[in-house]
C-alpha positions, -999 to +999 in steps of 0.1 A: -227-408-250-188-421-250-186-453-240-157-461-210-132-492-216-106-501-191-078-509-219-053-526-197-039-541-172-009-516-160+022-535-178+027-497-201+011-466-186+006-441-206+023-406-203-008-379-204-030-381-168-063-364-158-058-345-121-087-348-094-090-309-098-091-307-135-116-340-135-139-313-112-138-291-120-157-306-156-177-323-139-190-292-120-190-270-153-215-296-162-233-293-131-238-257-135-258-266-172-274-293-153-287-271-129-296-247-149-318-272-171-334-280-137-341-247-125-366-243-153-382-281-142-385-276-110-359-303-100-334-299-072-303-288-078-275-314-080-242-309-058-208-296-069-178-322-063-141-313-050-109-333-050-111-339-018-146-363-020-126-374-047-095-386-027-119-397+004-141-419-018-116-438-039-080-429-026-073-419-065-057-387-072-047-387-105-055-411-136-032-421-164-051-422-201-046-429-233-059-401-246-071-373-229-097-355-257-132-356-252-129-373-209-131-337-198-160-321-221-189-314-196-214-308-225 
């Protein structure tokens, strides 16, 4: 697992951002795996996200990072 670091404090923001949709829809690509890895256990099933939740929960609809490889991998 990648670990997270908060790398600043907002005096330069950085050009490249992560949108609510594309943030979802990779986390609910890796719901589907999940899903289907519980489907053979005999778990329940784990629920899909949107942007709105998103936007509801934390009032955030975008991100700025540094570097955008790897945040959106869902494997």
């Amino acid at each position: 697992m990648h670990r997270v670091i908060i790398s600043g404090i907002g005096v330069e923001i950085p050009e490249p951002t992560i949108t609510n949709e594309e943030l979802v829809a990779s986390f609910n690509a890796w719901v589907d795996l999940e899903n289907a890895r519980r489907q053979d256990t005999g778990e329940p099933p784990l629920p899909k996200s949107d942007s709105d939740f998103i936007v509801h929960a934390s009032g955030v609809r975008t991100r700025h990072v540094i570097e955008r490889e790897g945040i959106l991998d869902p494997t």
